[in-house]
N, C-alpha and C positions, 0 to 999 in steps of 0.2 A: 461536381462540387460535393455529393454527399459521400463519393466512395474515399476523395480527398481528406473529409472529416470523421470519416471510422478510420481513415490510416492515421493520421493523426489520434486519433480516441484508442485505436489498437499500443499505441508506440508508448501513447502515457500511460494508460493498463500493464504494459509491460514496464516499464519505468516504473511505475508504483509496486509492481509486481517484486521489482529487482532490490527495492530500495527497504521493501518491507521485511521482505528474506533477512536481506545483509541487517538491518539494526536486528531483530529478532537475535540470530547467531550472535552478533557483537556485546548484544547485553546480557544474552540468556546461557551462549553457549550449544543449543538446541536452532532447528528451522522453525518455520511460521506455523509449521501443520501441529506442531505438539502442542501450539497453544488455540489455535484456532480454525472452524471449520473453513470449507471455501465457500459457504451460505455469510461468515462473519467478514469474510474479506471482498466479498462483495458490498456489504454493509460498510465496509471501513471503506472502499474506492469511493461508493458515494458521500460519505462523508468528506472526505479530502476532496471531493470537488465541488460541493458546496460553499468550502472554507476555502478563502482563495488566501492558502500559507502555501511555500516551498516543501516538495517530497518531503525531505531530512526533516524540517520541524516536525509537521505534522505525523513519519515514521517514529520517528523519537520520542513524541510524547506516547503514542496509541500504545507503543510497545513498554513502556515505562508503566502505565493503567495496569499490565499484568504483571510487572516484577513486584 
């Protein structure tokens, strides 16, 4: 069961991972790394799984805080 739930935990990590990249470039033009550490994008995973919104909202907005 638990190795079950870090695969799953791995897949949205990466998911959020993919999703924060792509708006970052779409809005900025730049990747995720020019605007934020990987100490902030752990900060922002837990945030987006606190809030129960879909990826794209919650990419859309966090990424839009820095434009």
């Amino acid at each position: 069961m638990q190795i079950e739930q870090e695969r799953n935990s791995d897949s949205l990590w990466q998911q959020f991972i993919d999703a924060l990249s792509d708006e970052f470039i779409r809005q900025t033009g730049v990747g995720i790394y020019a605007y934020i550490t990987p100490a902030d994008l752990d900060c922002a995973y837990e945030e987006f799984q606190q809030n129960q919104v879909p990826i794209h909202n919650f990419t859309h907005n966090y990424v839009r805080s820095f434009v």
